[in-house]
Z-matrix of the N, CA and C atoms (Angstrom, degrees):
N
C 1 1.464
C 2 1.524 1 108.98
N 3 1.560 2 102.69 1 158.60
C 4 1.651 3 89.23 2 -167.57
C 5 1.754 4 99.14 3 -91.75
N 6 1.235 5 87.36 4 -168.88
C 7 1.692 6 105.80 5 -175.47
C 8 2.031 7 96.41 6 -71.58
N 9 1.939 8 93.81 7 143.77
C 10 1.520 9 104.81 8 -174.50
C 11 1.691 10 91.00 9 -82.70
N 12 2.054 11 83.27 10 158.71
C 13 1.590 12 94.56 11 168.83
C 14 1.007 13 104.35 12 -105.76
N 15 1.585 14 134.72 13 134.56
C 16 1.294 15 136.52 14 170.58
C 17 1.806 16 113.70 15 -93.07
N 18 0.988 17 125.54 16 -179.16
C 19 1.947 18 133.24 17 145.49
C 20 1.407 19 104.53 18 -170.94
N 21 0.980 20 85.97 19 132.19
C 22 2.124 21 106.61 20 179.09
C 23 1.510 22 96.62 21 -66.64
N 24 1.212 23 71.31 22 135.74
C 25 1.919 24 82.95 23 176.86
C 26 1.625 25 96.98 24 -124.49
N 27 1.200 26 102.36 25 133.38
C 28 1.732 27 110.07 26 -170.49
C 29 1.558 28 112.27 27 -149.32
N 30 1.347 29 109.65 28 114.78
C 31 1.843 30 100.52 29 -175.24
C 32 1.394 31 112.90 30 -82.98
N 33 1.755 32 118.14 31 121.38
C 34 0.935 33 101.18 32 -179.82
C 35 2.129 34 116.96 33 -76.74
N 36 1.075 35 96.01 34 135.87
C 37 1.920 36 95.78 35 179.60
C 38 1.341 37 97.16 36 -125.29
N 39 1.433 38 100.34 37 151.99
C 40 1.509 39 125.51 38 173.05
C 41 1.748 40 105.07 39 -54.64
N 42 1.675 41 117.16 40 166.55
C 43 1.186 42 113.21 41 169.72
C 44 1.403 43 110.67 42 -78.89
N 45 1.586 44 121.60 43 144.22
C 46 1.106 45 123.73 44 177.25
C 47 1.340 46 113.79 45 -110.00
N 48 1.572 47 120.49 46 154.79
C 49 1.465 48 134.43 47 -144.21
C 50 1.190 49 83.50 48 -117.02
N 51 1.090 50 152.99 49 128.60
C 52 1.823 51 136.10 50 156.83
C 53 1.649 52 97.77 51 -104.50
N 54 1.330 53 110.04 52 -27.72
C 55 1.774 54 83.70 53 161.27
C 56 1.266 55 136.89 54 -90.61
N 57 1.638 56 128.19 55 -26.00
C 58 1.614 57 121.28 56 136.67
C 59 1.177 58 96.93 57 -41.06
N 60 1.363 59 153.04 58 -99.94
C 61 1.628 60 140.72 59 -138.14
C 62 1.651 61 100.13 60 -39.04
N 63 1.657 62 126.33 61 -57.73
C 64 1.568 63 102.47 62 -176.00
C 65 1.229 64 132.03 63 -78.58
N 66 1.389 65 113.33 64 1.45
C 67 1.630 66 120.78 65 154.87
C 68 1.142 67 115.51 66 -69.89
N 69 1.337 68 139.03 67 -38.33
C 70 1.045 69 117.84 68 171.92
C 71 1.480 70 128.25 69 -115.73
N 72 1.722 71 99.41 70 28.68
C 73 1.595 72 107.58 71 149.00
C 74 1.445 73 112.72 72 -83.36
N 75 1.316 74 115.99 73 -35.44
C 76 1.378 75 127.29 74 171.26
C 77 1.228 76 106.27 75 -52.03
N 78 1.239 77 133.29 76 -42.09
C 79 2.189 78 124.69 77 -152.38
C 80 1.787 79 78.99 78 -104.86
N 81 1.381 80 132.16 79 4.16
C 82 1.389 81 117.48 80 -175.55
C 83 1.951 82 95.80 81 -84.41
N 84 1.524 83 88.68 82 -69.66
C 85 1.341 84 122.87 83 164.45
C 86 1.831 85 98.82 84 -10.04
N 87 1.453 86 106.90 85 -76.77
C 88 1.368 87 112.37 86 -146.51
C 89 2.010 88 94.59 87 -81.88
N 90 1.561 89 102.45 88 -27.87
C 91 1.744 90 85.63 89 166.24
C 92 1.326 91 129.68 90 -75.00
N 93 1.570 92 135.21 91 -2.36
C 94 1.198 93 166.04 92 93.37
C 95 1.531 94 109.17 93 14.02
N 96 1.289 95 101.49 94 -47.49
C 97 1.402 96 93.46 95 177.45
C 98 1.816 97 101.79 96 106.32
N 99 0.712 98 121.67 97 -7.13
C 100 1.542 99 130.53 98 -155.95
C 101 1.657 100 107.48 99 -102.68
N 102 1.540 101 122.02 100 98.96
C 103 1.591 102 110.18 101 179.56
C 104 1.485 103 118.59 102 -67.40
N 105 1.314 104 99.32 103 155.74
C 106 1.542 105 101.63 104 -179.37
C 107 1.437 106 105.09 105 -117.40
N 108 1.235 107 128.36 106 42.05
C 109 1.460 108 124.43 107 -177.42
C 110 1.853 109 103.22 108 -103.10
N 111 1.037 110 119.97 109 -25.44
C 112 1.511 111 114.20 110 -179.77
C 113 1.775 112 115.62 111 -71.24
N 114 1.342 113 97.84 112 163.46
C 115 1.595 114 103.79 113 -160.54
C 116 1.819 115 112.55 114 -74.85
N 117 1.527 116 106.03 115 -9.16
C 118 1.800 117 96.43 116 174.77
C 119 1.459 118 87.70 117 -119.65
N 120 1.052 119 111.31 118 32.98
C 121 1.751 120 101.20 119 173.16
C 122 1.724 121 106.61 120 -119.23
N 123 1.301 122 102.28 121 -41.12
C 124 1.657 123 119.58 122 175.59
C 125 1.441 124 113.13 123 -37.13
N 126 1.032 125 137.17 124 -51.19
C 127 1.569 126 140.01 125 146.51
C 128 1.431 127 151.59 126 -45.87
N 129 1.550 128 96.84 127 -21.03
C 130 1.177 129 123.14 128 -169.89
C 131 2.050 130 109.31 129 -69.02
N 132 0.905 131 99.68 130 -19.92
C 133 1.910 132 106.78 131 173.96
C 134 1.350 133 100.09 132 -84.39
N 135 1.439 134 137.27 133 -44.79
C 136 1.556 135 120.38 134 -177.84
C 137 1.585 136 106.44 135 -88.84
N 138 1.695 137 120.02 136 3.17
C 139 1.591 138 111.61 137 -177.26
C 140 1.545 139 82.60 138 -94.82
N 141 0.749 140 131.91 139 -20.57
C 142 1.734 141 137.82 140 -178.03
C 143 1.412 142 112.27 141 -71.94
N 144 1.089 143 123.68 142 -45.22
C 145 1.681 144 132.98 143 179.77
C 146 1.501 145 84.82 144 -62.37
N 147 1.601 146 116.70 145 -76.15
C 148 1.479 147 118.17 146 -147.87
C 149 1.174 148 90.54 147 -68.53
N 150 1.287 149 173.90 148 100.04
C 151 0.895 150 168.69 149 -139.37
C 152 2.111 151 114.61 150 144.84
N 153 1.462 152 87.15 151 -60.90
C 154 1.193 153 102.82 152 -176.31
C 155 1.895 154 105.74 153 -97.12
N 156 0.987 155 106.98 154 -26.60
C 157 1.409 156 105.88 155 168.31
C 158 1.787 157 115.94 156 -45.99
N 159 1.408 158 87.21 157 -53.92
C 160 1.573 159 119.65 158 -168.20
C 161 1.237 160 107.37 159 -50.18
N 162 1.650 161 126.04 160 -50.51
C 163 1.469 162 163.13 161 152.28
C 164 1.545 163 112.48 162 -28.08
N 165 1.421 164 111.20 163 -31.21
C 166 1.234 165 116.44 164 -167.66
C 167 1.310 166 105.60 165 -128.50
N 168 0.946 167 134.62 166 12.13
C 169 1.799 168 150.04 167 170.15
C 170 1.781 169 121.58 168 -97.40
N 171 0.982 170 108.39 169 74.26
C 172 1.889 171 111.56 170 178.02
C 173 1.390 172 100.32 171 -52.64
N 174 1.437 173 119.34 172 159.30
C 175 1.196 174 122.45 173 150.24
C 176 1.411 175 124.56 174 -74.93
N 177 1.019 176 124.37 175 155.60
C 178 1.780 177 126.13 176 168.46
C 179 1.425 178 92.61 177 -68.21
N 180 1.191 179 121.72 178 161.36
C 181 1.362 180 131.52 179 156.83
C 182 1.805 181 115.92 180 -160.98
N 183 1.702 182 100.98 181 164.12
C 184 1.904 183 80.40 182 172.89
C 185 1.408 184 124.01 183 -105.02
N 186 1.190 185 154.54 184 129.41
C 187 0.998 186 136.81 185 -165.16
C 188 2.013 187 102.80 186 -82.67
N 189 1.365 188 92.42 187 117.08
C 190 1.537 189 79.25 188 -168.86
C 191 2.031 190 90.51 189 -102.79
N 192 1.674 191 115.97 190 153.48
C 193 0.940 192 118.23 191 178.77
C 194 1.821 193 111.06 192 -125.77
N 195 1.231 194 128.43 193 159.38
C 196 1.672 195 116.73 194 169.33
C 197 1.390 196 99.62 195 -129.42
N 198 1.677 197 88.25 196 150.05
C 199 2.035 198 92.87 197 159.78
C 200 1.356 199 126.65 198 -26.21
N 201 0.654 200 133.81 199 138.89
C 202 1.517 201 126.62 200 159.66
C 203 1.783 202 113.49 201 -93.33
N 204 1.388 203 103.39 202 53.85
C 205 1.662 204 105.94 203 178.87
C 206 1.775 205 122.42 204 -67.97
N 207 1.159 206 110.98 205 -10.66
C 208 1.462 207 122.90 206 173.95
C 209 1.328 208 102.30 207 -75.28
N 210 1.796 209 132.79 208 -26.20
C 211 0.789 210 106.76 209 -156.92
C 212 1.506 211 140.96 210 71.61
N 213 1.303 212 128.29 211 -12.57
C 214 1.554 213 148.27 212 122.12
C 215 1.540 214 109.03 213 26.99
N 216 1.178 215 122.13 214 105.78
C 217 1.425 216 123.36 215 -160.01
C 218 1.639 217 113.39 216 -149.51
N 219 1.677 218 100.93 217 17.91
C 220 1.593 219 83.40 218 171.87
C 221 1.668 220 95.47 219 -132.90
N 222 1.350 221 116.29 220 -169.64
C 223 1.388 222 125.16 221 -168.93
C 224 1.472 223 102.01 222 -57.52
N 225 1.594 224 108.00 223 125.21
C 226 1.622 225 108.96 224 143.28
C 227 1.244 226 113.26 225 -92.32
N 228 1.195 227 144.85 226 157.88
C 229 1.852 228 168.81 227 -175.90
C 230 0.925 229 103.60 228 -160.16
N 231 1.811 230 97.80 229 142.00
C 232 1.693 231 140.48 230 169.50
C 233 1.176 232 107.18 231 -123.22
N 234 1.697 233 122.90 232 92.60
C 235 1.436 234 117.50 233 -179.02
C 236 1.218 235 122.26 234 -103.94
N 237 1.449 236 121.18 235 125.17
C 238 1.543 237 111.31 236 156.92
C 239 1.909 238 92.59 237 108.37
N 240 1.758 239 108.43 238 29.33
C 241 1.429 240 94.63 239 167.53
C 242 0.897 241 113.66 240 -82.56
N 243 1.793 242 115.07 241 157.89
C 244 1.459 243 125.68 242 -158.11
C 245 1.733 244 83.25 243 -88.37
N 246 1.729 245 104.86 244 128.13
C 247 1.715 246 108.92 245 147.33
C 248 1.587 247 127.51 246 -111.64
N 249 1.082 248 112.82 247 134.42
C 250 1.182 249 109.67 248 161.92
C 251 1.463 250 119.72 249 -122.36
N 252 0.784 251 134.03 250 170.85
C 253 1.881 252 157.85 251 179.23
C 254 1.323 253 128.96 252 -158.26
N 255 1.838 254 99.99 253 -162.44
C 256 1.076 255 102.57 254 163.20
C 257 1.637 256 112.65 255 -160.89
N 258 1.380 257 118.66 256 122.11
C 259 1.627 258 112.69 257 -178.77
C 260 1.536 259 117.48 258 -49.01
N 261 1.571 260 91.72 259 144.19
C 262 1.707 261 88.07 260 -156.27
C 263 1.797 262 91.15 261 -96.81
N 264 1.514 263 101.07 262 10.77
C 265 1.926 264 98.44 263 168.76
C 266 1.272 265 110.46 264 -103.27
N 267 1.301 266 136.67 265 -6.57
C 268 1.376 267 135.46 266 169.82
C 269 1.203 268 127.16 267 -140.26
N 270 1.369 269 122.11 268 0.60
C 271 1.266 270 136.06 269 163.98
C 272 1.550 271 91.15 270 81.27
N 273 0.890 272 146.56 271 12.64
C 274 1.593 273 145.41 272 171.71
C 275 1.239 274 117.65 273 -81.00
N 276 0.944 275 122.80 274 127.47
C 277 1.876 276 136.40 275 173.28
C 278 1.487 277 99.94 276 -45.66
N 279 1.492 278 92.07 277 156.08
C 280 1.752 279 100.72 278 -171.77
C 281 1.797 280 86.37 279 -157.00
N 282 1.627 281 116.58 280 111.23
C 283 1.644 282 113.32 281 148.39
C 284 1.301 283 137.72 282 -141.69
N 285 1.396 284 109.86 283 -175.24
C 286 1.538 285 100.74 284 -173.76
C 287 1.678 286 95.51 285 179.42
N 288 1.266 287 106.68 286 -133.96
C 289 1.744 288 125.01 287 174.55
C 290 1.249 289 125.68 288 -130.94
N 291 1.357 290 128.16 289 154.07
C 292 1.267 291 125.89 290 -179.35
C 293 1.318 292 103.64 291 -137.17
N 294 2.077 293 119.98 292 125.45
C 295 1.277 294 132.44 293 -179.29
C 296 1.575 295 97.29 294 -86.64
N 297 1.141 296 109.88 295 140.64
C 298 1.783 297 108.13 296 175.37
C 299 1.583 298 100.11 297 -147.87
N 300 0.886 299 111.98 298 138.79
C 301 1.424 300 139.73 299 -146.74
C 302 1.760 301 114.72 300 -144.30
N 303 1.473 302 120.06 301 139.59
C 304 1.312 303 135.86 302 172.10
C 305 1.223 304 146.73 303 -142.75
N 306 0.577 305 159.43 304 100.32
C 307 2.029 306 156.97 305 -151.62
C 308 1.536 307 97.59 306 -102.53
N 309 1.462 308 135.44 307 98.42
C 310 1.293 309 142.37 308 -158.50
C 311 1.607 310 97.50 309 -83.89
N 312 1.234 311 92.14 310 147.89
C 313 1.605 312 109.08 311 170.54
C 314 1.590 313 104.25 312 -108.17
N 315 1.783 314 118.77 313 -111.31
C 316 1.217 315 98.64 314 -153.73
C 317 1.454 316 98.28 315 -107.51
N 318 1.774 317 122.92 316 4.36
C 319 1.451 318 130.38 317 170.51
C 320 1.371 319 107.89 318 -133.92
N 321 1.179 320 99.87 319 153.27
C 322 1.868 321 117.11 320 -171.43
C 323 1.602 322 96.03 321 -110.03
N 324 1.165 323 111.97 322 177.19
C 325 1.444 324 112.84 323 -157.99
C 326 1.580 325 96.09 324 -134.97
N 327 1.151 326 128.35 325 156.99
C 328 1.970 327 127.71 326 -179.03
C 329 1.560 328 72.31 327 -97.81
N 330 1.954 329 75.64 328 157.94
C 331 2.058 330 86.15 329 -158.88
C 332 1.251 331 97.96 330 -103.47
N 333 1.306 332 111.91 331 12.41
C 334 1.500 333 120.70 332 -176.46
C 335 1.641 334 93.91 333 -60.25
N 336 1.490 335 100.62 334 -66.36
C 337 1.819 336 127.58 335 -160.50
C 338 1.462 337 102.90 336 -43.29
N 339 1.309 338 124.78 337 -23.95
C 340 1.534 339 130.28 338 -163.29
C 341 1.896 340 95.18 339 -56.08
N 342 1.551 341 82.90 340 -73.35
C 343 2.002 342 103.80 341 176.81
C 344 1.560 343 98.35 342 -38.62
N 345 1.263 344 135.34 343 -84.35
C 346 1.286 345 147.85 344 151.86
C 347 1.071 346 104.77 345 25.15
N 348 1.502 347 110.28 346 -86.57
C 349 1.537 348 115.19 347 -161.02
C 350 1.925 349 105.18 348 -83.88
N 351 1.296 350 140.49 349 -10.35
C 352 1.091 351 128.31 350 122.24
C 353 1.234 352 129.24 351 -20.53
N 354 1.732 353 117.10 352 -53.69
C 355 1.786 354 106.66 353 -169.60
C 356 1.385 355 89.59 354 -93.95
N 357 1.043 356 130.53 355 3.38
C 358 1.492 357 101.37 356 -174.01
C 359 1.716 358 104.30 357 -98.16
N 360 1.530 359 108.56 358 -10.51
C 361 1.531 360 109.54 359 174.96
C 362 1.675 361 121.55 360 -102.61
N 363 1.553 362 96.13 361 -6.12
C 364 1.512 363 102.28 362 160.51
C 365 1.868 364 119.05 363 -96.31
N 366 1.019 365 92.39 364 -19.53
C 367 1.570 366 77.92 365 164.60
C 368 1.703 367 145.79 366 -78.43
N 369 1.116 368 95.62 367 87.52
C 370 1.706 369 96.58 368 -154.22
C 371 1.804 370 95.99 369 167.46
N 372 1.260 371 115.12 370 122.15
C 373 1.698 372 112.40 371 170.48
C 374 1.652 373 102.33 372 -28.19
N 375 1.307 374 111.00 373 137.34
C 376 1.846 375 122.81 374 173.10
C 377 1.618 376 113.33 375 -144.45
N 378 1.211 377 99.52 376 166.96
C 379 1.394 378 117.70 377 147.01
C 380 0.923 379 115.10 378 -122.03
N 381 1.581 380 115.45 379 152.56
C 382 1.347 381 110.76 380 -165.29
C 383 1.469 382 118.43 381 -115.95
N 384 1.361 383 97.59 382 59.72
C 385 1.440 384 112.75 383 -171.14
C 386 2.032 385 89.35 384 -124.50
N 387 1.436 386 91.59 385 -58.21
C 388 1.585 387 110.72 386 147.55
C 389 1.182 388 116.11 387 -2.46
N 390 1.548 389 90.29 388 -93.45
C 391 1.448 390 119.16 389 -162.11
C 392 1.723 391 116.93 390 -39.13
N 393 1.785 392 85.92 391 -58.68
C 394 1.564 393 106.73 392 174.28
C 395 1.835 394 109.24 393 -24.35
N 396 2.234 395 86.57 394 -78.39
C 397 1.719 396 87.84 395 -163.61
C 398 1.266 397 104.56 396 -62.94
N 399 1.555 398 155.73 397 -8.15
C 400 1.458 399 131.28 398 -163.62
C 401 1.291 400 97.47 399 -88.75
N 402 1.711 401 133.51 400 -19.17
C 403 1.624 402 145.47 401 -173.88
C 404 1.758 403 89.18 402 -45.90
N 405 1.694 404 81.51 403 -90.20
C 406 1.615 405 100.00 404 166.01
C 407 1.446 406 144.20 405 -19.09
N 408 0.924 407 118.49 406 -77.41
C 409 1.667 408 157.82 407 142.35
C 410 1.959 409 92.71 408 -4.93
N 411 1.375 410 102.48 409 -73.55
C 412 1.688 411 116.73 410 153.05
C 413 1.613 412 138.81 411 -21.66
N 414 1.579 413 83.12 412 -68.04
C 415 1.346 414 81.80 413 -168.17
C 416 1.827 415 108.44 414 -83.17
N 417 1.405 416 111.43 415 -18.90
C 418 1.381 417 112.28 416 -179.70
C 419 1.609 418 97.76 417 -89.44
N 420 0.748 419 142.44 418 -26.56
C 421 1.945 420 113.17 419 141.47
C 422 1.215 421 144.00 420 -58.42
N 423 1.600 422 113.71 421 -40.16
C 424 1.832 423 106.47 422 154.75
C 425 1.277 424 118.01 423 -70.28
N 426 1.480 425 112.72 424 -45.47
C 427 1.922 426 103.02 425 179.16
C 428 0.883 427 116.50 426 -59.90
N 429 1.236 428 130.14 427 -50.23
C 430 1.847 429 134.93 428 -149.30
C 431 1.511 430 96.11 429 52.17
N 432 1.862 431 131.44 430 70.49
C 433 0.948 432 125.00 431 153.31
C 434 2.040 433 125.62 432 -86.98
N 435 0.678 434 111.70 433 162.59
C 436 1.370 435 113.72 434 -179.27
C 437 1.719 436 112.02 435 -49.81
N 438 1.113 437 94.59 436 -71.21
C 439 2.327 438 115.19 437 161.26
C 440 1.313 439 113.21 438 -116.83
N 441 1.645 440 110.25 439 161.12
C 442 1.042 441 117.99 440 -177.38
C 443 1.552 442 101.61 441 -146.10
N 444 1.245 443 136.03 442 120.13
C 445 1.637 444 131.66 443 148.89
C 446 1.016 445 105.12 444 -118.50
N 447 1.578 446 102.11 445 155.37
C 448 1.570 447 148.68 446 179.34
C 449 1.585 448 105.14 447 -122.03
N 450 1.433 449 120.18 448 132.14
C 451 0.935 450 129.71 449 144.24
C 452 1.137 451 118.33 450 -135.70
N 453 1.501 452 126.10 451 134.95
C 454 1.500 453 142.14 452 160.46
C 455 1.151 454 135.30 453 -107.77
N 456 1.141 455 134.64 454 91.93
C 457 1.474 456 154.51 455 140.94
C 458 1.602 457 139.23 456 -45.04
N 459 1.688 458 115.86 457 88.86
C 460 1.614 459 123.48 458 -140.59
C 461 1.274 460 84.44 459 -135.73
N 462 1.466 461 94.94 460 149.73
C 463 1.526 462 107.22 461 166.35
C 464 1.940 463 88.28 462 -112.38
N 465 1.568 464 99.51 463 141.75
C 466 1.428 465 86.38 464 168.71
C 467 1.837 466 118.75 465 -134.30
N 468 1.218 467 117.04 466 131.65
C 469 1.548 468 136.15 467 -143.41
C 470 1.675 469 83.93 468 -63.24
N 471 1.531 470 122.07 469 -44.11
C 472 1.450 471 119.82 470 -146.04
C 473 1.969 472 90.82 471 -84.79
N 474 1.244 473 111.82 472 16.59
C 475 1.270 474 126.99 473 -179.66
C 476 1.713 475 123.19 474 -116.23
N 477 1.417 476 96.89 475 -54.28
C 478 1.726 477 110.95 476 173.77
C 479 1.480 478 122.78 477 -86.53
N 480 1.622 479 108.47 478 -28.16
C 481 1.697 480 120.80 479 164.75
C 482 1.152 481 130.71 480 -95.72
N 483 1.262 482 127.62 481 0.00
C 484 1.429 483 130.94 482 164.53
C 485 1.303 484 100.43 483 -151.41
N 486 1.528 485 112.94 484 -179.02
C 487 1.793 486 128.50 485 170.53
C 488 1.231 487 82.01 486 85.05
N 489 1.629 488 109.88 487 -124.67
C 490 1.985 489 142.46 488 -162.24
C 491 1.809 490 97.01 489 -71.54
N 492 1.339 491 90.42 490 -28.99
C 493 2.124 492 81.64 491 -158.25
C 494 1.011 493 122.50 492 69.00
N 495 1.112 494 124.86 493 49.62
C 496 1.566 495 114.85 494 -162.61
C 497 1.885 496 96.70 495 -86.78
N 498 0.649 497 130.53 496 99.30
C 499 1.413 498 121.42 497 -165.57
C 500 1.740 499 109.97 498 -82.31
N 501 0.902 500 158.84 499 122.98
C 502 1.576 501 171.37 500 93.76
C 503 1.503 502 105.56 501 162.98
N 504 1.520 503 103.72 502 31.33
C 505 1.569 504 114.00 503 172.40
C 506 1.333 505 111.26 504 -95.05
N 507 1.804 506 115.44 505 116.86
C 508 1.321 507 116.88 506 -172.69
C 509 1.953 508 92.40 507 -117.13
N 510 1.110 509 83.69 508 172.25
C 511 1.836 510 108.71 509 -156.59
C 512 1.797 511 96.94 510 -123.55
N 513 1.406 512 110.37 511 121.23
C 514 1.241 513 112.62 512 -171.83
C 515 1.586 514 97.95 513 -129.45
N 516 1.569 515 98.74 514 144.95
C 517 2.139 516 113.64 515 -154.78
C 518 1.248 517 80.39 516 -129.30
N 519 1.390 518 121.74 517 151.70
C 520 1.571 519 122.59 518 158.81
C 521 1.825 520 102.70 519 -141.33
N 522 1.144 521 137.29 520 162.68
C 523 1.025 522 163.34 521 -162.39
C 524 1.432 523 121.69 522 -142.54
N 525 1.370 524 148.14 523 92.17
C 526 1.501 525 128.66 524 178.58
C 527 1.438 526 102.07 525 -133.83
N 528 1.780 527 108.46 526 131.75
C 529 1.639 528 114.85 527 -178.14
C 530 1.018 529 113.01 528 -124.14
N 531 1.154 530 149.19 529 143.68
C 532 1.741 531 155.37 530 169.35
C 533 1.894 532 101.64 531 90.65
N 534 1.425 533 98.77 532 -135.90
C 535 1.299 534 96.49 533 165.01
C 536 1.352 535 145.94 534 -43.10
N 537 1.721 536 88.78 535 -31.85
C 538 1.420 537 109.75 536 -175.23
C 539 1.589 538 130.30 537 -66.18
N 540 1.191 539 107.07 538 -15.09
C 541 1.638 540 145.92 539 154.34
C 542 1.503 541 121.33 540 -101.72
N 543 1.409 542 121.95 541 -13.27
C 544 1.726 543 97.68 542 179.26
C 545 1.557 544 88.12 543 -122.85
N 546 1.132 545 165.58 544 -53.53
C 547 1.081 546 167.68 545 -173.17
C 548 1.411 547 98.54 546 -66.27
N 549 1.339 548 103.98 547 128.87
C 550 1.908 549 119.46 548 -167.52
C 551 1.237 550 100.14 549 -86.46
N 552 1.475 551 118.32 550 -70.08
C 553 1.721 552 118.05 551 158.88
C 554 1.382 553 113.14 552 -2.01
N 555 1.218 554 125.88 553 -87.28
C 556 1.594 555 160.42 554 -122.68
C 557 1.792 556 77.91 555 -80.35
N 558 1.378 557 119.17 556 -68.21
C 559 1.189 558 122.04 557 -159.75
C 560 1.416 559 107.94 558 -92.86
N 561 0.980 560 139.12 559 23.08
C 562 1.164 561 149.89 560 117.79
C 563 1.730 562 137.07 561 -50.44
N 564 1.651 563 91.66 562 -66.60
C 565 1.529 564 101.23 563 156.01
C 566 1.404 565 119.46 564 -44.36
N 567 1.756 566 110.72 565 -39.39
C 568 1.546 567 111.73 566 -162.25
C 569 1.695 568 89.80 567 -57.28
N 570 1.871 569 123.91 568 -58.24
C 571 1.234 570 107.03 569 -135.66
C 572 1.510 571 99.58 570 -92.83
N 573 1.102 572 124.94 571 -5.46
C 574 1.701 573 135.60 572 173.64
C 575 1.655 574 104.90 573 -65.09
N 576 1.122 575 112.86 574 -18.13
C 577 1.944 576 99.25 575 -160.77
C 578 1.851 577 73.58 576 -122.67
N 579 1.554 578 133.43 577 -35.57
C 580 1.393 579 102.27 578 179.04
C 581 1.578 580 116.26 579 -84.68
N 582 1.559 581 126.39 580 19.64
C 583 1.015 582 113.55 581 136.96
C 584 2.200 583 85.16 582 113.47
N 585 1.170 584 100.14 583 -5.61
C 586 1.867 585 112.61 584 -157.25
C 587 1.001 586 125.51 585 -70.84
N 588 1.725 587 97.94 586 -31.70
C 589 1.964 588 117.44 587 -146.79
C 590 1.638 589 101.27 588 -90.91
N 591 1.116 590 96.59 589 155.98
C 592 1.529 591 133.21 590 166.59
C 593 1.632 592 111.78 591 87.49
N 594 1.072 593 119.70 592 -127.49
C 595 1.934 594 100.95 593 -176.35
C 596 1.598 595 111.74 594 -66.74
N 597 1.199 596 106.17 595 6.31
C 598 1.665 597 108.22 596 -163.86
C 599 1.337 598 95.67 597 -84.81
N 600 1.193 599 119.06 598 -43.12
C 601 1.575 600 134.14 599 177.53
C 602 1.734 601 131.49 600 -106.89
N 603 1.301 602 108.86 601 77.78
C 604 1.423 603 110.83 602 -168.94
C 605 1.763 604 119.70 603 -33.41
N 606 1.667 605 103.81 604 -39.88
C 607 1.338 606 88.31 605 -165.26
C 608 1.754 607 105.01 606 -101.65
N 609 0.962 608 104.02 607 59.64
C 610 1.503 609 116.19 608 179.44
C 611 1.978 610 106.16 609 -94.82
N 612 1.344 611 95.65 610 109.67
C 613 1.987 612 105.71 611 -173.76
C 614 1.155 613 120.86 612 -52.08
């Protein structure tokens, strides 16, 4: 097999302040109503910065790719990666899993990068409607695979802990490009093997 193609994938982010950030977790805190003079509370504005810094920091990673000399022509899947975030309307955590899916053309992808390029598009306030197409959107510009689906499956806090409360109500996004959307088969297979299809998954063709 021949030699892999790699490209660094690196998010560029603004510089971050972590001591402006706990000043004004602190003046949030204290307009809140909430004192900060007790001894597990006194910390709680710089565990808050690092916290959210952390939240908003992707890793670099490489996207490594191979020949496709086998010729390899049916669905690869990554099911059941762990996502997390954060809604970019309340700053509240939002998780669940994300199925990601491919129909290879003339390079296959290390299945590492699948998970990968998930955290590297949830880190950063989202929606996860968002989130979904930029997965996608992604990977069918560096791969050039034939199809591509995304599905995301989130429970989201700024949903089950405040507003309605709806408590163990999760929110399901789907994404499908090439085959993976025009061929009925193809996208069928996608949501049967990621676990999605039938009343579980409304937008199933």
């Amino acid at each position: 097999m021949r030699s892999p193609a790699a490209l660094r994938v690196v998010e560029p982010v603004g510089s971050v302040d972590l001591a402006a950030a706990e000043r004004a977790a602190a003046d949030l805190l204290r307009a809140l109503g909430i004192p900060l003079d007790s001894e597990s509370l006194q910390g709680t504005p710089a565990r808050m910065a690092r916290a959210y810094a952390e939240l908003f920091a992707p890793r670099p990673f490489d996207l490594t790719t191979f020949p496709n000399d086998e010729g390899y022509d049916e669905l690869v899947l990554a099911r059941d990666i762990p996502v997390r975030s954060v809604c970019e309307h309340h700053l509240l955590p939002f998780s669940g899993v994300a199925h990601v899916g491919y129909l290879p053309g003339t390079r296959i992808l290390g299945l590492s990068k699948l998970a990968r390029i998930v955290e590297y598009f949830a880190c950063r306030p989202q929606v996860q409607e968002r989130l979904t197409k930029q997965v996608a959107d992604w990977l069918d510009e560096h791969l050039r695979p034939r199809g591509i689906g995304v599905v995301i499956e989130a429970e989201h806090t700024c949903m089950t802990l405040r507003g309605v409360q709806a408590g163990g109500s999760r929110t399901v996004t789907s994404t499908m490009l090439g085959a993976l959307r025009t061929d009925p088969s193809s996208r069928q297979e996608f949501f049967a093997l990621a676990g999605a299809g039938g009343e579980r998954h409304p937008l199933r063709g």
